[in-house]
C-alpha positions as CSV (number, residue, x, y, z in Angstrom):
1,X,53.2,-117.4,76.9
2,X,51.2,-118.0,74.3
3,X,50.8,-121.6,72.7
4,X,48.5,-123.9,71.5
5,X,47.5,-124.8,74.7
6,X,45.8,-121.1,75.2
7,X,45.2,-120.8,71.7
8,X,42.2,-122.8,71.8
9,X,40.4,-121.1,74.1
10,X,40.6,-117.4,72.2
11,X,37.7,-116.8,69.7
12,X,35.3,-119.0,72.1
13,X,31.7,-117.2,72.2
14,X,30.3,-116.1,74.9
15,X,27.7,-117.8,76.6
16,X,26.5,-117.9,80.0
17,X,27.3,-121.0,82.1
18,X,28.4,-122.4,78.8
19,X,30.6,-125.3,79.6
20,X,32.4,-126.0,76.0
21,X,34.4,-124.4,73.6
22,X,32.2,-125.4,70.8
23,X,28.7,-124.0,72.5
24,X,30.3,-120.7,74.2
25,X,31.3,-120.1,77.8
26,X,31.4,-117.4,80.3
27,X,33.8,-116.0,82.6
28,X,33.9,-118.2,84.9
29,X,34.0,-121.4,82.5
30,X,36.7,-120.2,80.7
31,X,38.9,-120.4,83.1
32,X,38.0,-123.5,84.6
33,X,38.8,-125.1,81.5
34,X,41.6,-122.9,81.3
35,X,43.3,-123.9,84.5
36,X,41.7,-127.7,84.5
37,X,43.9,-128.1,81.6
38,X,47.0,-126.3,83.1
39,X,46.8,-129.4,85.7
40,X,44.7,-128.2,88.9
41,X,41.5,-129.6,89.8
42,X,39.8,-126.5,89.0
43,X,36.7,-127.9,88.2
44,X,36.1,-129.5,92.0
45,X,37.7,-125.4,93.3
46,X,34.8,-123.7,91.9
47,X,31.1,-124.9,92.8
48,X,28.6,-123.7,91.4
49,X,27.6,-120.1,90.9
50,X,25.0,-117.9,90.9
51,X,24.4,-114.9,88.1
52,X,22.9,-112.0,89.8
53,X,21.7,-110.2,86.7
54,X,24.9,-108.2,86.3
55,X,27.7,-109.9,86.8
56,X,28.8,-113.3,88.1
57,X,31.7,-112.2,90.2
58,X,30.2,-109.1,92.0
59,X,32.3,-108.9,95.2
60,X,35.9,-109.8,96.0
61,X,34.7,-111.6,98.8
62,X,32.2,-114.0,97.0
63,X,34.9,-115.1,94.5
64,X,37.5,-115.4,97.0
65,X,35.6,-117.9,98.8
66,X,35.1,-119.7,95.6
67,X,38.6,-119.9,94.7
68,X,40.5,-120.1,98.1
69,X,41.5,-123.9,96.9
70,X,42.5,-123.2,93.8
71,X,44.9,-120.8,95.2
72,X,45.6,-122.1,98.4
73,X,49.3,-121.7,99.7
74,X,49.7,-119.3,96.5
75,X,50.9,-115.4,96.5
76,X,47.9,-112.4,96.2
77,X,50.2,-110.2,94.0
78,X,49.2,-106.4,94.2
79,X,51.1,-105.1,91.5
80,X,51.4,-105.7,87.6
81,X,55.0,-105.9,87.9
82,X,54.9,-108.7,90.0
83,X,52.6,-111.0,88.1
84,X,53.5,-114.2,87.1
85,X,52.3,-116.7,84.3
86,X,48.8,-118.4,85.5
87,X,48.1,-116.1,87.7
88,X,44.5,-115.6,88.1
89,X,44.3,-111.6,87.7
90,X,41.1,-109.4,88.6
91,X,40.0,-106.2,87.3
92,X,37.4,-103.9,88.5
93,X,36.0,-102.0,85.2
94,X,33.4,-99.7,87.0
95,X,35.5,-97.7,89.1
96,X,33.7,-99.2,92.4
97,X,35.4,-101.8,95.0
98,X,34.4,-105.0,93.6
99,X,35.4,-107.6,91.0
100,X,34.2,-107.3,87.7
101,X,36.4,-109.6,85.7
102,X,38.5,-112.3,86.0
103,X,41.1,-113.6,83.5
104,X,44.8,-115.9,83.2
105,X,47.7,-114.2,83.2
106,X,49.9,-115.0,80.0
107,X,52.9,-113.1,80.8
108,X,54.5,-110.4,78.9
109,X,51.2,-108.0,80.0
110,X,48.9,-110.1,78.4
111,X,46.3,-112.3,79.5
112,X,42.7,-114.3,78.3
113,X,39.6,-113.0,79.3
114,X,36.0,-113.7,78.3
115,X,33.8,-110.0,77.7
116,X,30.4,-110.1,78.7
117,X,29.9,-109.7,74.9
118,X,31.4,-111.1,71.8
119,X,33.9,-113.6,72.2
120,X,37.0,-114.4,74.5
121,X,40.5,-112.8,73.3
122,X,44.3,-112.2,75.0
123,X,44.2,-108.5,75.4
124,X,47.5,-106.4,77.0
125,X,48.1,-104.8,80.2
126,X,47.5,-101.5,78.3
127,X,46.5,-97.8,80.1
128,X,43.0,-99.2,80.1
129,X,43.4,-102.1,81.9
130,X,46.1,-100.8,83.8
131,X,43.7,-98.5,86.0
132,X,41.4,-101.6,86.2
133,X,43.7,-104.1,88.0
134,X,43.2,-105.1,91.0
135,X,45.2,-107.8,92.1
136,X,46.4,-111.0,91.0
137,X,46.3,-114.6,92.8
138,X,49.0,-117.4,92.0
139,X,47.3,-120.8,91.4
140,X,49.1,-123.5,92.8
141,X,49.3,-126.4,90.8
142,X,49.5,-125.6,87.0
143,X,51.9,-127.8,84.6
Protein backbone atom coordinates (compact mmCIF):
# COMPACT_ATOMS: atom_id res chain seq x y z
CA UNK A 1 0.00 0.00 0.00
CA UNK A 2 1.04 3.13 -0.62
CA UNK A 3 0.98 5.98 2.08
CA UNK A 4 2.86 8.58 3.46
CA UNK A 5 4.84 6.39 5.24
CA UNK A 6 6.55 4.99 1.78
CA UNK A 7 5.95 8.15 0.23
CA UNK A 8 8.90 9.78 1.69
CA UNK A 9 11.34 7.62 0.63
CA UNK A 10 10.39 7.89 -3.35
CA UNK A 11 12.34 10.67 -5.15
CA UNK A 12 15.47 10.12 -2.69
CA UNK A 13 18.83 10.41 -4.78
CA UNK A 14 21.07 8.02 -5.08
CA UNK A 15 24.02 7.95 -3.25
CA UNK A 16 26.32 5.32 -2.20
CA UNK A 17 26.27 4.38 1.59
CA UNK A 18 24.22 7.49 1.89
CA UNK A 19 22.48 7.15 5.12
CA UNK A 20 19.60 10.09 4.81
CA UNK A 21 16.87 11.08 2.78
CA UNK A 22 18.12 14.49 2.43
CA UNK A 23 21.89 13.53 1.21
CA UNK A 24 20.86 10.36 -1.05
CA UNK A 25 21.12 6.63 -0.16
CA UNK A 26 21.78 3.41 -1.84
CA UNK A 27 20.20 0.19 -1.98
CA UNK A 28 20.86 -1.04 0.83
CA UNK A 29 20.12 2.16 3.00
CA UNK A 30 16.96 2.51 1.60
CA UNK A 31 15.62 -0.11 2.94
CA UNK A 32 16.97 -0.03 6.22
CA UNK A 33 15.31 3.02 6.74
CA UNK A 34 12.52 1.56 4.97
CA UNK A 35 12.00 -1.30 7.29
CA UNK A 36 13.59 0.51 10.54
CA UNK A 37 10.52 2.56 10.25
CA UNK A 38 8.09 -0.32 9.52
CA UNK A 39 9.17 -1.45 13.30
CA UNK A 40 12.19 -4.04 12.97
CA UNK A 41 15.53 -3.39 14.09
CA UNK A 42 16.73 -3.31 10.78
CA UNK A 43 19.44 -1.20 11.34
CA UNK A 44 21.34 -3.79 14.04
CA UNK A 45 20.12 -6.95 10.93
CA UNK A 46 22.40 -5.49 8.50
CA UNK A 47 26.18 -4.75 9.42
CA UNK A 48 28.08 -3.27 7.46
CA UNK A 49 28.78 -3.80 3.80
CA UNK A 50 31.24 -3.83 1.34
CA UNK A 51 30.85 -2.31 -2.39
CA UNK A 52 32.74 -4.43 -4.73
CA UNK A 53 32.85 -1.99 -7.65
CA UNK A 54 29.68 -3.31 -9.21
CA UNK A 55 27.21 -4.01 -7.07
CA UNK A 56 26.69 -4.20 -3.36
CA UNK A 57 24.56 -7.31 -3.21
CA UNK A 58 26.52 -9.55 -5.68
CA UNK A 59 25.54 -13.12 -4.47
CA UNK A 60 22.42 -14.52 -2.91
CA UNK A 61 24.55 -16.00 -0.37
CA UNK A 62 26.33 -12.75 0.85
CA UNK A 63 23.00 -10.97 1.38
CA UNK A 64 21.34 -13.81 2.87
CA UNK A 65 23.78 -13.97 5.55
CA UNK A 66 23.21 -10.28 6.09
CA UNK A 67 19.62 -10.47 6.38
CA UNK A 68 18.98 -13.97 8.08
CA UNK A 69 17.65 -11.77 11.24
CA UNK A 70 15.75 -9.57 9.74
CA UNK A 71 13.84 -12.47 8.33
CA UNK A 72 14.29 -14.96 10.70
CA UNK A 73 11.15 -17.38 11.34
CA UNK A 74 9.69 -15.57 8.04
CA UNK A 75 8.49 -17.34 4.59
CA UNK A 76 11.20 -17.33 1.24
CA UNK A 77 8.27 -16.83 -1.29
CA UNK A 78 9.17 -18.11 -4.85
CA UNK A 79 6.45 -16.75 -6.70
CA UNK A 80 4.90 -13.21 -7.52
CA UNK A 81 1.69 -14.43 -6.67
CA UNK A 82 2.51 -15.22 -3.37
CA UNK A 83 4.11 -12.08 -2.19
CA UNK A 84 2.96 -10.27 0.60
CA UNK A 85 3.22 -6.49 1.72
CA UNK A 86 6.99 -5.92 3.24
CA UNK A 87 8.28 -8.52 1.78
CA UNK A 88 11.88 -7.97 0.95
CA UNK A 89 11.87 -9.02 -2.95
CA UNK A 90 15.13 -9.71 -5.12
CA UNK A 91 15.66 -9.39 -8.71
CA UNK A 92 18.42 -10.58 -10.78
CA UNK A 93 18.69 -7.91 -13.85
CA UNK A 94 21.69 -9.67 -15.70
CA UNK A 95 20.34 -12.85 -16.50
CA UNK A 96 23.14 -14.65 -14.26
CA UNK A 97 22.42 -16.46 -10.68
CA UNK A 98 23.01 -13.73 -8.43
CA UNK A 99 21.23 -10.82 -6.72
CA UNK A 100 21.31 -7.66 -8.33
CA UNK A 101 18.68 -5.70 -6.51
CA UNK A 102 16.76 -5.61 -3.67
CA UNK A 103 13.53 -3.62 -2.96
CA UNK A 104 10.01 -3.58 -0.44
CA UNK A 105 7.24 -5.06 -1.60
CA UNK A 106 4.12 -2.64 -1.60
CA UNK A 107 1.51 -4.90 -2.77
CA UNK A 108 -0.72 -4.68 -5.65
CA UNK A 109 2.71 -5.57 -7.97
CA UNK A 110 4.40 -2.76 -6.87
CA UNK A 111 7.31 -2.13 -4.80
CA UNK A 112 10.31 0.70 -3.86
CA UNK A 113 13.61 0.26 -5.18
CA UNK A 114 16.63 2.47 -5.38
CA UNK A 115 18.49 2.26 -9.28
CA UNK A 116 22.06 2.41 -9.32
CA UNK A 117 21.26 5.77 -11.06
CA UNK A 118 18.89 8.56 -10.58
CA UNK A 119 16.71 8.42 -7.79
CA UNK A 120 14.52 5.80 -5.84
CA UNK A 121 10.80 5.21 -7.31
CA UNK A 122 7.73 2.35 -6.75
CA UNK A 123 7.84 0.69 -10.05
CA UNK A 124 5.24 -2.47 -10.99
CA UNK A 125 5.62 -6.03 -11.31
CA UNK A 126 5.58 -5.43 -15.15
CA UNK A 127 7.03 -8.04 -18.04
CA UNK A 128 10.39 -6.58 -17.24
CA UNK A 129 10.63 -7.13 -13.88
CA UNK A 130 8.63 -10.18 -14.07
CA UNK A 131 11.62 -12.20 -15.71
CA UNK A 132 13.88 -10.55 -13.14
CA UNK A 133 12.30 -11.90 -9.86
CA UNK A 134 13.84 -13.96 -7.96
CA UNK A 135 12.31 -14.60 -4.80
CA UNK A 136 10.94 -12.79 -2.04
CA UNK A 137 11.66 -12.99 1.93
CA UNK A 138 8.93 -12.07 4.59
CA UNK A 139 10.40 -9.77 7.32
CA UNK A 140 9.18 -10.51 10.49
CA UNK A 141 8.41 -7.73 12.61
CA UNK A 142 6.94 -4.80 10.56
CA UNK A 143 3.97 -2.57 12.12
Amino acid sequence: MINDRVQKYVGVKYKLKGETLEEGMDCVTLLIAYYRELGTQAQEQFPDYEFDGHFILTTARKFNDEIAKLTAGGHRRDRIEDLKENDLIFFSISGKDRIELAAAYLGDNKFLYMPHVGKSCISSLSDYWTGKFRYGLEVVGCL
